[in-house]
Every structure is written in structure tokens, then in C-alpha cells.
C-alpha positions in Angstrom: 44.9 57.8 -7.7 43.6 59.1 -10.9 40.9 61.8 -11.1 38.5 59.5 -12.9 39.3 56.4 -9.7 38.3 59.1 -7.4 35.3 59.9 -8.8 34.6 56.2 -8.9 35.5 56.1 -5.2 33.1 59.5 -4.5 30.5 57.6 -6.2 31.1 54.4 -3.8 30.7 56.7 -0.8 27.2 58.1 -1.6 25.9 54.9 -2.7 23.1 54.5 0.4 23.5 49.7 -0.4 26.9 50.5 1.6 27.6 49.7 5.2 28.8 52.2 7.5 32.2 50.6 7.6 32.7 50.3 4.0 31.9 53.8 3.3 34.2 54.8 6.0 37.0 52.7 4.5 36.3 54.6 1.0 36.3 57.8 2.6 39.3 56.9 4.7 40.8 56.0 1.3 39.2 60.1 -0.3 41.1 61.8 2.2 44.1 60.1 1.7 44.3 60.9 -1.9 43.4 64.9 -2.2 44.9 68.0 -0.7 41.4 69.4 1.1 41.1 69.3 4.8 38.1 67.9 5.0 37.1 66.1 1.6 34.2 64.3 3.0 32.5 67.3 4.0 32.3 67.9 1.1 30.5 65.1 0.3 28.1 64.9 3.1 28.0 68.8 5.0 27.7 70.8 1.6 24.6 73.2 1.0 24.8 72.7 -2.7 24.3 69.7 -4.1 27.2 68.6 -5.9 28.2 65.8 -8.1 31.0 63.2 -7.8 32.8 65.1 -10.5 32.6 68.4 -8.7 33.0 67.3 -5.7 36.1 65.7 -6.7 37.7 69.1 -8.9 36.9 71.0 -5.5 39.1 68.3 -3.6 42.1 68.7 -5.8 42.1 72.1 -6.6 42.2 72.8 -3.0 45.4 75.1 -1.8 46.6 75.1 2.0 46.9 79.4 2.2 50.5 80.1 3.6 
């Protein structure tokens, strides 16, 4: 996926007209596509208040420490 689909699809996720199984499916979808751990805690467990973009530049920059 392309930078600017996931933002689309971070977007998706924090819209609050979503049911609980399509956001699940979207996020499903988020951590299939980005190298962090835990992409959707980003998302939803973060103290700052980040936006689709950021949220999305923290997912892909993310390295596994060897």
C-alpha cells in the first residue's frame, strides 16, 4: 500500500460512523501493511494526539532493534 492509501485507511479507522467490525477489518488491514508492532496503538493508546499523517510516518519508519 502506498503512504497516501494508508493514511486514507488511518482516517477510516478513527471515523466514530464505523462499526466495530469494520474498523477492525481496516486495522487488520494497518497492521498488515507497516513494519510497527503495534500500529494501532498508535492510533488509539497514544498520549499525544496525532494525526493520520503522523501516525502513519511513525508506522513506517519504525525499525525492529537487532
Amino acid at each position: 500500500m502506498s503512504e497516501k492509501e494508508l493514511v486514507e485507511l488511518v482516517n477510516k479507522i478513527c471515523n466514530p460512523k464505523l462499526s466495530d467490525e469494520e474498523v477492525s477489518e481496516y486495522i487488520e488491514i494497518f497492521e498488515n501493511n507497516v513494519p510497527h508492532p503495534a500500529p494501532s496503538d498508535l492510533i488509539f493508546l497514544n498520549d499525544e494526539d496525532l494525526s493520520p499523517v503522523e501516525v502513519v510516518e511513525i508506522a513506517l519508519a519504525y525499525k525492529e532493534e537487532t
